[in-house]
C-alpha positions, 0 to 999 in steps of 0.5 A: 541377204539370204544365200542358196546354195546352188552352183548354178544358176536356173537353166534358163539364165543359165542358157544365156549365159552359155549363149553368151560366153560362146559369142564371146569366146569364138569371137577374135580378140587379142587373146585369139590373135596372141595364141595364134601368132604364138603357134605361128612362130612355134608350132601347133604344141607352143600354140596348145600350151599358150592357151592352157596359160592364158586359160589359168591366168584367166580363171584367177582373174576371174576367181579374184574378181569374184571374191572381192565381188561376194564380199561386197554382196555379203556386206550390203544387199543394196550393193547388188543391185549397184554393181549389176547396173554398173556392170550393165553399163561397162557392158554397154560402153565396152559395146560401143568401143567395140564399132568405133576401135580396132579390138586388138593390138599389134602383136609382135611378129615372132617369139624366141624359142621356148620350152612348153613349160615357158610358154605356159607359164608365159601365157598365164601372166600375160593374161593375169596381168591383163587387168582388163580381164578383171574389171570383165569378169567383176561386169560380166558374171553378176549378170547371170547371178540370181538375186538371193544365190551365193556370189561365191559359188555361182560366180566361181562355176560361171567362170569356170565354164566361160574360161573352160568355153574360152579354152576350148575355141582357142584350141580350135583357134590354135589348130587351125592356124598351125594349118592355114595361119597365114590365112586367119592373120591376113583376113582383115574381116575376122577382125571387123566380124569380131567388133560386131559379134562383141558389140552386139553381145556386150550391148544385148547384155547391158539392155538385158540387165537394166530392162530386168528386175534385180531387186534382192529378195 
């Protein structure tokens, strides 16, 4: 397989990316709910700082899963297409998950008072340690990797967009609730809204990657 150099994919794939990762990332999940009992407990700045850590932990998740991704890709061409349609399928299945369980885990009530750095540094291994974010990544990226471009370099630019969108409504996310918190926890439909924008995103995705063409040049 021949690389290209290019960071980023053309628009139009790069397009439903971002549509994509934005469904996604302003979906409520237990990252969303986790830096929204956070500020709860400690404050819009312990909110603030829960995101910049899950943030890091998420793009070295994302960064490894891209790595042993790109040298499976660089060793077999063959092996693009499998983990596309693997991938495509996780999605899907994910997909379904999303209508038939709850997406998020009870979340502890209340935190010990902690410096900005702690909580950061909390945030990061929460989500590094998460190896579901991963196993997300190593099925979600290679959708938007073109046949023929380098895994590496696109698989790391994508990620860093999707967790810099990610961020970016968990701030939102965090700011809100040092206002109206109370509120975002007790409102039941967030929940239900955020399995149906999921489901439906991860299964759009599956059908999108196992209806195309991904034979590699």
């Amino acid at each position: 397989m021949t690389f290209t150099g290019s960071w980023l994919p053309s628009w139009p794939l790069l397009a439903a990316f971002l549509a994509a990762s934005l469904v996604l990332a302003v979906t409520p999940g237990p990252g969303v709910f986790y830096i929204v009992t956070r500020t709860l407990a400690q404050g819009r700045r312990a909110g603030l700082a829960s995101v910049g850590g899950v943030a890091a932990g998420n793009l070295a998740n994302g960064i490894a899963a891209i790595a042993g991704l790109a040298a499976v890709f660089a060793v077999s061409a063959f092996a693009f297409t499998v983990v596309k349609f693997a991938g495509a399928a996780y999605l899907i299945v994910l997909g379904v998950r999303a209508l038939r369980h709850a997406d998020a885990a009870p979340l502890p009530a209340r935190f010990d008072r902690s410096p900005p750095w702690k909580i950061l540094r909390d945030g990061f291994f929460v989500a590094l340690l998460n190896p579901k974010t991963a196993i997300f990544f190593a099925a979600f990226l290679p959708q938007f990797i073109p046949p023929g471009a380098d895994p590496g370099r696109q698989g790391i630019a994508l990620a860093a967009i999707f967790v810099a969108l990610a961020a970016t409504t968990d701030c939102a996310y965090a700011l809100a609730a040092s206002r109206i918190a109370p509120r975002l926890l007790a409102w039941r439909g967030a929940r239900r809204a955020g399995r149906l924008l999921t489901a439906t995103a991860f299964i759009g995705l599956g059908v999108f990657t196992a209806a195309g063409s991904h034979r590699p040049r």
